[in-house]
C-alpha positions in Angstrom: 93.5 224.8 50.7 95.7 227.2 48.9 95.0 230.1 46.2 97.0 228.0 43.5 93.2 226.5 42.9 93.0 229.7 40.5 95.7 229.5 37.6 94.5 233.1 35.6 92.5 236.0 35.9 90.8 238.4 33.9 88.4 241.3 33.1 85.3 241.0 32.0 83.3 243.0 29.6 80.8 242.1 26.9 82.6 239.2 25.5 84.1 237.1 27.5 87.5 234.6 26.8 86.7 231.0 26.6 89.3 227.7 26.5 88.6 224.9 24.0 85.7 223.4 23.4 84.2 227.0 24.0 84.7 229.5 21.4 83.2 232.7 22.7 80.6 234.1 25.8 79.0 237.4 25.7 76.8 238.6 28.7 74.0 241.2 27.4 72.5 243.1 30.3 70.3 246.2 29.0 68.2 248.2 31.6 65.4 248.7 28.2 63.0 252.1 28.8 59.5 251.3 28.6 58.5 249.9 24.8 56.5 252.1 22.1 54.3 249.5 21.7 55.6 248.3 18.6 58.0 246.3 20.6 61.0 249.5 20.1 62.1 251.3 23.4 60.3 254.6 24.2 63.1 256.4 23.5 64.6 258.6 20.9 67.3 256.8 18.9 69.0 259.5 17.2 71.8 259.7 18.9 72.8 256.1 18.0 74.9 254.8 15.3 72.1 252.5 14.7 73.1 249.1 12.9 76.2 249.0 15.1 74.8 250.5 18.9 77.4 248.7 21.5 78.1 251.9 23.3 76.2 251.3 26.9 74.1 254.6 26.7 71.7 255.2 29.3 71.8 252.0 30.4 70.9 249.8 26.8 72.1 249.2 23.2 70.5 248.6 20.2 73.0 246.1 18.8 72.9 245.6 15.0 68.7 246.4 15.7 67.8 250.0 13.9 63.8 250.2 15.5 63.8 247.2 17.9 67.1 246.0 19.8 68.7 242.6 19.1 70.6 240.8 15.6 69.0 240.7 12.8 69.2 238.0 10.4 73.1 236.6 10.4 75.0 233.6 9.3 76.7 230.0 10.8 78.3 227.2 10.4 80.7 224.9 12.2 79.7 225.1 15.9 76.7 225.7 18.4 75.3 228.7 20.1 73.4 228.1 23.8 71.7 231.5 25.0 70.6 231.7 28.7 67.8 234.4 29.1 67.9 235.1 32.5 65.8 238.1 32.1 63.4 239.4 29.2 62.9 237.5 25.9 64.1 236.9 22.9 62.5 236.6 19.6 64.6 233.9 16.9 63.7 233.1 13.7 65.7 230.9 11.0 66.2 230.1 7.2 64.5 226.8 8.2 61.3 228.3 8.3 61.5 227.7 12.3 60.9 230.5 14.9 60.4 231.0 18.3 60.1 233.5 21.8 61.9 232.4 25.0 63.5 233.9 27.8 62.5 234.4 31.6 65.2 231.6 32.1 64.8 229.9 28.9 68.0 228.0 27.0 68.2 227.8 23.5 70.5 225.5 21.8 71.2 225.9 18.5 73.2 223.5 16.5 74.8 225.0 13.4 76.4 222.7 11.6 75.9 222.5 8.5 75.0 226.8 8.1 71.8 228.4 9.5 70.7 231.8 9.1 69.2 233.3 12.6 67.6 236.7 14.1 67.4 237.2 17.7 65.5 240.3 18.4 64.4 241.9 22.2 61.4 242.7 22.1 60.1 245.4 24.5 56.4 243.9 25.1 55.5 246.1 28.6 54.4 249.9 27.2 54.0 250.5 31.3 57.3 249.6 32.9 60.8 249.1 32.0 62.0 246.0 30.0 65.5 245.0 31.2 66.8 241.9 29.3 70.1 239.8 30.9 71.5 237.2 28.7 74.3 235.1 27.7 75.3 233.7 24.7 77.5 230.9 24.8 79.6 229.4 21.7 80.6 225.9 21.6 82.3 224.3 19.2 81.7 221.4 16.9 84.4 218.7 16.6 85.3 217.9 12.5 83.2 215.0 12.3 80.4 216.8 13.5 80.9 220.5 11.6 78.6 219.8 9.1 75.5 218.2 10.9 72.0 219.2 10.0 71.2 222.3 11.5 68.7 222.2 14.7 67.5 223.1 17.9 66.3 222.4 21.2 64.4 224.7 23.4 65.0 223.8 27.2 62.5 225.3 28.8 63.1 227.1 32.4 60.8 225.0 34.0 62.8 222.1 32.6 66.0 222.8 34.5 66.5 221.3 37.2 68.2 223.6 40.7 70.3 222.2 42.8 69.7 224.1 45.9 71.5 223.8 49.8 70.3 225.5 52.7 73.8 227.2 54.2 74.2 229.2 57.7 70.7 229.3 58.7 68.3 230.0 55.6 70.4 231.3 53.0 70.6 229.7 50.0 73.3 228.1 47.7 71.3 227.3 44.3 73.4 225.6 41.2 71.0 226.1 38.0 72.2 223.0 35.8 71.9 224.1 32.5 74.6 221.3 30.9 76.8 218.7 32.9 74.8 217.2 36.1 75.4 218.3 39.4 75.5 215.6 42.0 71.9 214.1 41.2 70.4 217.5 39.3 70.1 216.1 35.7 69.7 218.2 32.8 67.7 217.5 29.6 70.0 216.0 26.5 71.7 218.7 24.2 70.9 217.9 20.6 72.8 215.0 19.2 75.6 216.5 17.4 76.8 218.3 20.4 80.2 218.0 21.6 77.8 218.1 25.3 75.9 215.1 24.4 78.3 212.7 25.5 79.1 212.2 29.1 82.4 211.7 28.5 83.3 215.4 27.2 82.1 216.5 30.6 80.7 219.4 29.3 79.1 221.2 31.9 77.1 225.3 31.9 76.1 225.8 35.3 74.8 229.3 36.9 75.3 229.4 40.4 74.1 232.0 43.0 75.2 232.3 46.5 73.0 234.1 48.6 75.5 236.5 51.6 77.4 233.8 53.7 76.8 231.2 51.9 79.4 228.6 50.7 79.0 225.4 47.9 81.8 222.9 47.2 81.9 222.4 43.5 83.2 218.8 42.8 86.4 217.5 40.9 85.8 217.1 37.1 85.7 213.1 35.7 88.8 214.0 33.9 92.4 215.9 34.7 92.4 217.2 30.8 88.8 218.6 31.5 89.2 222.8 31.0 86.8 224.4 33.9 86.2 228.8 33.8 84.0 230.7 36.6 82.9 233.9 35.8 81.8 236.5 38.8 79.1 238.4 37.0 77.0 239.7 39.7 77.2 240.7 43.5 80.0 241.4 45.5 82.2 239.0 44.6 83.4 235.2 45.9 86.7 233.4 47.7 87.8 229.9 45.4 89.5 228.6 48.5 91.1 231.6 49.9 91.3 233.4 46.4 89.1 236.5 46.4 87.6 237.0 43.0 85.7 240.4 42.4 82.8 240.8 40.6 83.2 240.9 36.5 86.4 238.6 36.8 87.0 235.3 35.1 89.1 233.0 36.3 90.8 229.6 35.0 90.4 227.1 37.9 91.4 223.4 38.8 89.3 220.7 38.4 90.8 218.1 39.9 90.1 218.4 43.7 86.8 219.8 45.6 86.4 223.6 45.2 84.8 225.7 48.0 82.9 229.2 46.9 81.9 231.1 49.2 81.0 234.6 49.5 80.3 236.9 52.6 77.8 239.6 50.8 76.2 236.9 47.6 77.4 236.8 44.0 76.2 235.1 40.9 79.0 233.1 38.5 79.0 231.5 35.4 80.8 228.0 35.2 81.9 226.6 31.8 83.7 223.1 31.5 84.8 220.7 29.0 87.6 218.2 27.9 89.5 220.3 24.9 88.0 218.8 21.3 92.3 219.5 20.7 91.4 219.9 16.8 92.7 223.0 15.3 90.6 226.2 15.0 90.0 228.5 12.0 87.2 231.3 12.8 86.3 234.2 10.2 83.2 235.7 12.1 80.5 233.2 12.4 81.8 230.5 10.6 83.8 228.2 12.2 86.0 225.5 10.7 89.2 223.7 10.9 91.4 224.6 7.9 91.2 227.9 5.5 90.0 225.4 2.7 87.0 224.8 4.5 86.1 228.3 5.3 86.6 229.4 1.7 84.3 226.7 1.2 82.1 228.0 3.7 82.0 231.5 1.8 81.0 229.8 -1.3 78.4 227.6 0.1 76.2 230.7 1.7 77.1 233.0 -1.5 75.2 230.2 -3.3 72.8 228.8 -0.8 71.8 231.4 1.4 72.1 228.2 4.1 68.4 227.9 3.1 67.6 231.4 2.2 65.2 233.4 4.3 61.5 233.1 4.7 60.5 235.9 6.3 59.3 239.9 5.6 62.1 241.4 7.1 65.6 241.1 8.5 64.6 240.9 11.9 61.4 239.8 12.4 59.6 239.9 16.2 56.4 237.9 17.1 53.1 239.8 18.7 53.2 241.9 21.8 50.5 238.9 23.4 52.4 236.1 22.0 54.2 233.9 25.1 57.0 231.7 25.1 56.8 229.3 22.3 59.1 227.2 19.6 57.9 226.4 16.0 60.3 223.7 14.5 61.3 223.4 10.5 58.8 220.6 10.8 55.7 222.2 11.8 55.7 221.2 15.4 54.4 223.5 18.1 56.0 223.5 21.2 55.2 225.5 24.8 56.5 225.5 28.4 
């Protein structure tokens, strides 16, 4: 097998490039001080340009957060956001009068559509140790006939998705979590129904996959030749695609239309993200996404006047109780736990 199995490389940083149906990926990883008990790191903030913190310093950022970490209250419309807590939680709340805490591998997604105002705070719960948070947040688009759906979301609970694991070179381990797309007979639960993922024939697939040291895992053709595949090296020491050596925090475009081997001699941990292209044209002003100018002046008017449903909460960036666990309230009053 030859290198040409990898067509592009590229750095990664926060935010990651993405091909069609994927608009956007950021991977957060904050090494949070111990909290203050009022869920705000133990730390003074000074220093900070608070309200826009996205300088690493001392290992964390406050984003847009000004006492606790995170993104307080902010618009969408026109496509989906999945966010994979690997580590830490997350704290959402929405103009729907929905809310929720999640993480410790925990997915969100979060259909748009129609516009939907969301926080998503950290919270720093431990006063006694540090509270490091890893996550990604992924943005997949919405095809025309679907940009304005009703607004939702599913929670897909870590123990929810399935792992493909394989035993490799005595007992290390080659483990696939299956977060969208189905990995030989690992099935994942359905995204929500106005999801470009939700039918098989998109072959829309989010999978995380670790490879412990000398380890290897074949990663199978796509069902389609059109079908756009991206692996991301986040973590460990890097991988070989083949015999292409990839380094850690490098992207890559790959083939998908023959067997893949990864393999990697001291472990790494990569991000996969697949799909056939929606091929409809793409007009993006911050978080509103839509296919023409028309409808993103449109878009403009429609939150100055609705507030996508306003917001029903005491502040901009609301967080739940230090002893509160993983949980989803829905707009309709349901209570869901893992």
């Amino acid at each position: 097998m030859s290198s040409e199995a990898v067509l592009q490389t590229v750095d990664l940083g926060l935010h990651w490039p993405t091909i069609d149906p994927f608009l956007f990926c950021a991977h957060h990883r904050d090494d949070y001080p111990n909290g203050n008990g009022r869920l705000g790191p133990d730390a003074p903030l000074e220093e900070r340009s608070l309200g826009m913190d996205f300088e690493i310093r001392d290992g964390w950022r406050m984003y847009h957060g000004s006492t606790i970490p995170g993104f307080p209250r902010h618009p969408h419309r026109g496509f989906e956001t999945v966010t994979y807590v690997r580590e830490g939680f997350c704290d959402h709340s929405d103009s729907l009068g929905a809310s929720a805490r999640f993480g410790q591998g925990d997915v969100q997604w979060l259909t748009a559509g129609a516009g939907i105002v969301h926080s998503e705070m950290f919270p720093l719960r431990f006063t006694d140790r540090r509270n490091p948070v890893e996550l990604f947040q992924i943005w997949l688009n919405l095809p025309a006939a679907n940009k304005m759906a009703t607004p939702e979301f599913k929670m897909i609970w870590n123990e929810s998705i399935p792992r493909h694991t394989t035993v490799d070179h005595g007992d290390g381990i080659a483990e696939i979590v299956v977060i969208a797309g189905k990995f030989d007979s690992s099935v994942p639960p359905r995204p929500p129904d106005a999801s470009w993922a939700n039918d098989d024939n998109n072959d829309v697939a989010i999978w995380h996959i670790h490879l412990d040291p000398g380890t290897s895992l074949e990663l199978p053709p796509a069902q389609h030749p059109d079908t756009n595949r991206t692996l991301y090296v986040f973590d460990g020491d890097g991988l070989f695609i083949n015999d292409h050596r990839l380094g850690r925090n490098t992207g890559s475009v790959v083939t998908c239309d023959s067997p893949l081997t990864l393999g990697s001699e001291n472990g790494a941990d990569c991000l996969v993200l697949q799909g056939r292209p929606i091929g409809e044209s793409v007009a993006q002003q911050g978080p509103f996404v839509m296919n023409n100018e028309t409808e993103l002046r449109q878009t403009f008017t429609d939150f100055e006047k609705t507030g996508f449903g306003g917001w029903p909460w005491p502040s901009d960036g609301p967080v739940h109780n230090v002893e509160r666990g993983r949980f989803a309230l829905h707009p309709d009053g349901r209570v869901e736990e893992p």
